[in-house]
N, C-alpha and C positions, 0 to 999 in steps of 0.2 A: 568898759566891757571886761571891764579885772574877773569879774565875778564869775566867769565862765573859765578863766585861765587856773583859778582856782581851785574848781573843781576838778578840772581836766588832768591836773599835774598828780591827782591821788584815785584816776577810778579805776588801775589794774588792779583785778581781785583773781588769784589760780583759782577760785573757784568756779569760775565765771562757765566754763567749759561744761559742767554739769546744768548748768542755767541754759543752755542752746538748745537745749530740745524738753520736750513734753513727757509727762510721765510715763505716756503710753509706748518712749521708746524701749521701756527698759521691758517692757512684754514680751521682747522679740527675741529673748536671751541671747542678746548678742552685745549688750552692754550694760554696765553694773555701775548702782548707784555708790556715788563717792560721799554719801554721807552727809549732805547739804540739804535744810529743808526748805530751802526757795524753788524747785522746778517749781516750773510755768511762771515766775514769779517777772521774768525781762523777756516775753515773749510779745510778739509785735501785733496789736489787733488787726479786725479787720476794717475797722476805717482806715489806718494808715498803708495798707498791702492794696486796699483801694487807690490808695492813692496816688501810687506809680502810672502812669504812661504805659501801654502796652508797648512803645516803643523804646521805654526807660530803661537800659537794659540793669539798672537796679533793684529793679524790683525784678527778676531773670533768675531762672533757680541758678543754686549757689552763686549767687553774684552777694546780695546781704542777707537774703535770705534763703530756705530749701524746704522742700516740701520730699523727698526722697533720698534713699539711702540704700546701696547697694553694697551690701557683706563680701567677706573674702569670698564665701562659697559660689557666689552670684546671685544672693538671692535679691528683690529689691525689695525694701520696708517703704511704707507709705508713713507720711506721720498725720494725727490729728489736725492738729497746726500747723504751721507754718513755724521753723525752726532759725534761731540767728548761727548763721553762715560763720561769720568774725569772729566768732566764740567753739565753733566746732575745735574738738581737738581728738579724733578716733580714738588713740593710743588710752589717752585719757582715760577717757570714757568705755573702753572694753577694760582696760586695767581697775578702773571703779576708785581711781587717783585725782587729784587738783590735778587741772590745765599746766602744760610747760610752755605754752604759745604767751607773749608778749605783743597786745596792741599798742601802737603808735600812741602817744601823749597828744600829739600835735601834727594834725592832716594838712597838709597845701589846699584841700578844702574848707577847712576851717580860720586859713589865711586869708583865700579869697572872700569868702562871706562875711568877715569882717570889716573887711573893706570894702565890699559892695555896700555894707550898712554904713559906712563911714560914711561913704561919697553920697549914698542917697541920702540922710540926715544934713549933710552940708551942701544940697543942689548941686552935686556934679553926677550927673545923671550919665556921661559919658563912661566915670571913672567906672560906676554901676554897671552899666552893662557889659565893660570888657570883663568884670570880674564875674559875671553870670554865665556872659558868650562862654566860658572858660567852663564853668561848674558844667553849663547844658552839652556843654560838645562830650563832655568827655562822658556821657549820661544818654549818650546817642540822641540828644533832643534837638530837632533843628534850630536853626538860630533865628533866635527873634531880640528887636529892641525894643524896651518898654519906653512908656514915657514917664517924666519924675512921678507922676501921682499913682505909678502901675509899680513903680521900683520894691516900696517897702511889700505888697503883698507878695510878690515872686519870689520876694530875701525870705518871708518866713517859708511860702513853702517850698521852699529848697533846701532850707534848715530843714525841715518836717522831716523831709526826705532821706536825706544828705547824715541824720548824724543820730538816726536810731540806737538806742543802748550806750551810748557815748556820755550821758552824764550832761547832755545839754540842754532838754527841753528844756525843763525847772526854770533855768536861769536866764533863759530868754523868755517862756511867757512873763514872767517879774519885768524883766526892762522893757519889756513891747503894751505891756497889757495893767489894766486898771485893775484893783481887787474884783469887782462885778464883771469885769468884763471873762477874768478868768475862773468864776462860779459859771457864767454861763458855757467859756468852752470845755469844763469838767461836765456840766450837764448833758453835752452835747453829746459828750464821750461817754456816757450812761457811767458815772461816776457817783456814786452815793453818796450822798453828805455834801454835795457841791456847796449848796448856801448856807454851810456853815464855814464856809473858808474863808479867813479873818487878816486883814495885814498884816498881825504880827505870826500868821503861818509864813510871812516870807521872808523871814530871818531865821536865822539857828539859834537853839534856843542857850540860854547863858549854860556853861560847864558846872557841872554837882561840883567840883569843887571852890571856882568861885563864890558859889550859894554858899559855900561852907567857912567860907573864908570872912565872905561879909553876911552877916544877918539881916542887916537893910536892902538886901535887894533881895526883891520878890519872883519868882517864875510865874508869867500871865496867859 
């Protein structure tokens, strides 16, 4: 499970805070763009805002995400979309500046889910569920016990859930999922170009300067 640890230890970006909301907030001249061409670019669709539990309180405005926005004056903005919560930074974003906000590297949710994968992958089904009971309570979800062959679907979508904009899907569709099988859940997700997604799209590709270094090896 390295390959997630990986990742995680390099995704804070100050720009990120410009990424939390949608172009149509800057209409409201009440906040100024900081010079980033990615808006809308880590905005959460609406399969996954589906996806919550109306009892999830994650899916709960401003809990990970927010659909509203109330100015000094009182006025309140509506947005387009659905806006990420974890990346808001007001200051920021009325100053028209990078994020001074710092996400966590490393969640006690993302401690539990590993270990829930751990113990479902090695039959302890026990270990599993206290590490789920833990993720659902705090998620306002009542508590339920799976059985071993219900463990791994519940671990992915509590990932689903659990770890939006965080730099995780990628790395787990790869260790859960067969090249085809993740054509089809890009398909699913009205993603274009699905069946052209190739095995070696699930490696990073060799450094220009390696290429440059060696002439025998080729970029495929």
């Amino acid at each position: 499970l390295c390959d997630r640890r990986q990742r995680q230890m390099c995704i804070r970006d100050s720009s990120y805070a410009c990424r939390s909301i949608g172009t149509d907030a800057f209409q409201w001249g009440v906040f100024h763009p900081g010079g980033d061409v990615l808006y809308n670019a880590y905005l959460p669709c609406d399969m996954l805002l589906n996806s919550y539990a109306s009892n999830d309180i994650r899916g709960h405005e401003k809990q990970f995400f927010f659909k509203q926005y109330t100015d000094a004056e009182g006025n309140t903005h509506t947005l387009n979309n659905a806006g990420n919560w974890a990346w808001f930074d007001e200051n920021a974003l009325i100053s028209g500046h990078d994020g001074d906000y710092n996400m966590p590297v490393f969640r006690f949710a993302e401690v539990l889910l590993l270990y829930a994968e751990a113990c479902a992958k090695t039959s302890d089904p026990d270990g599993a569920n206290y590490a789920l009971k833990l993720i659902r309570k705090r998620a306002g979800l009542q508590e339920k016990t799976f059985a071993q062959e219900e463990l791994m679907t519940e671990i992915e979508h509590q990932c689903l859930l659990e770890f939006f904009g965080e730099g995780h899907r990628f790395y787990d569709l790869k260790r859960w999922y067969s090249v085809s099988e993740i054509q089809l859940i890009l398909k699913a997700n009205g993603k274009q170009g699905a069946e052209n997604f190739q095995e070696k799209h699930l490696y990073y590709p060799i450094p220009t300067s390696e290429l440059n270094n060696n002439t025998a090896m080729v970029q495929t």
